[in-house]
C-alpha positions as CSV (number, residue, x, y, z in Angstrom):
1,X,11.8,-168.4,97.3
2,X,11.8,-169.4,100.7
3,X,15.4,-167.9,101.4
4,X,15.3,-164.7,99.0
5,X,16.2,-161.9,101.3
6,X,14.2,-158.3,101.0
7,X,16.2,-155.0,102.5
8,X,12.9,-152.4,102.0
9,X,14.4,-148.9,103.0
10,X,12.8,-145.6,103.7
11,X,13.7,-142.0,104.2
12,X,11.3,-140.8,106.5
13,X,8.8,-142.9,108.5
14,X,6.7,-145.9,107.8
15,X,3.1,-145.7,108.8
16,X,1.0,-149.1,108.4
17,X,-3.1,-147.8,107.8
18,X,-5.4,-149.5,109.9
19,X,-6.5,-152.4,108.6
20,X,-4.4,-153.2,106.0
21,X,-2.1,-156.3,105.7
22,X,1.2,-157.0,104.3
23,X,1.0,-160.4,102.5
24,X,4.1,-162.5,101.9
25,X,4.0,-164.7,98.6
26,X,6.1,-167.4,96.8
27,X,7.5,-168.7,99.8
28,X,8.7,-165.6,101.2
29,X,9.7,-165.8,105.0
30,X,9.4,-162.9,107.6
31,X,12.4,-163.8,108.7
32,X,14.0,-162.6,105.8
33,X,12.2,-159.1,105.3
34,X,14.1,-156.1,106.6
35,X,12.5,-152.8,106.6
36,X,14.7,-149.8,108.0
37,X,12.9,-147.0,108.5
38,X,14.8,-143.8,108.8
39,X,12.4,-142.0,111.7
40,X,9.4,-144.3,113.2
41,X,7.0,-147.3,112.6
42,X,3.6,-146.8,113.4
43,X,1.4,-149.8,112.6
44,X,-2.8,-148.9,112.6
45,X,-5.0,-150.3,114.4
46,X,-6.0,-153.9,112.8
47,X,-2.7,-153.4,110.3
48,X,-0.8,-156.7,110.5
49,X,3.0,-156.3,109.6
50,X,6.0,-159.0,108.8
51,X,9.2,-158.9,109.0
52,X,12.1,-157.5,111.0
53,X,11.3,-153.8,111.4
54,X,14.7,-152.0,112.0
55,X,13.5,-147.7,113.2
56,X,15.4,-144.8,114.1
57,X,13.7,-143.8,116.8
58,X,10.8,-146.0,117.7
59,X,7.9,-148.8,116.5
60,X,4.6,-148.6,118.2
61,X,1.8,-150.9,117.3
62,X,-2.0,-149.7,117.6
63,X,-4.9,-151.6,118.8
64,X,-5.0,-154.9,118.1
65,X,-2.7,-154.5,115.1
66,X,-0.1,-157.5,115.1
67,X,3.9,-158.6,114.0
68,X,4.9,-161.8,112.3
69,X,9.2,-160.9,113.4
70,X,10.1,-158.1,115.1
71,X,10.8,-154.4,116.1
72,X,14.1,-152.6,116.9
73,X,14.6,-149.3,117.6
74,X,17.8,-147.4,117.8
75,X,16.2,-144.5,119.9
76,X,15.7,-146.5,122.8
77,X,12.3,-146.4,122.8
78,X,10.4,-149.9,123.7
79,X,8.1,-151.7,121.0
80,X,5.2,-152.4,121.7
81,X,1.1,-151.2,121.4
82,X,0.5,-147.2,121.6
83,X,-0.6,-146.6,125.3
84,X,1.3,-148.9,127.3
C-alpha cells in the first residue's frame, strides 16, 4: 500500500541500463523506497529511477535519465548527471 516501506540492498553497485524504467505499483510511494548500494549508482542514459538512493561512494545520472526522490552519497561526491 501507499505506506509499505521497501529497504532494497546491494553488495556491490547498482547500475540502471539505459532506457529502462523502475515502475512503482499498488500504491507504492518513492518516498518509501530505499535502495543502499554498497559502492555506486549509475543510472543510463533515458533510465528513470525512484526512490531514495542511499551509495557509498557516489550516484551519477546519465543523459537525460531522471529521479522521482533522491541521491545520497557517503563519499562526498555530488549527485547529479555524468559530465557536469
Amino acid at each position: 500500500g501507499a505506506d509499505d516501506v521497501f529497504i532494497l540492498q546491494t553488495r556491490g553497485s547498482l547500475m540502471k541500463a539505459t532506457s529502462t524504467k523502475v515502475i512503482l505499483e499498488g500504491g507504492a510511494q518513492a518516498k518509501n523506497i530505499f535502495w543502499q548500494v554498497a559502492d555506486k549508482v549509475s543510472v543510463g542514459d533515458f533510465a528513470v529511477m525512484q526512490g531514495i538512493l542511499l551509495a557509498k561512494t557516489s550516484v551519477v545520472f546519465e543523459t537525460s535519465s531522471s529521479l522521482t526522490g533522491r541521491g545520497e552519497s557517503l563519499g562526498g561526491r555530488e549527485c547529479g548527471h555524468a559530465g557536469h
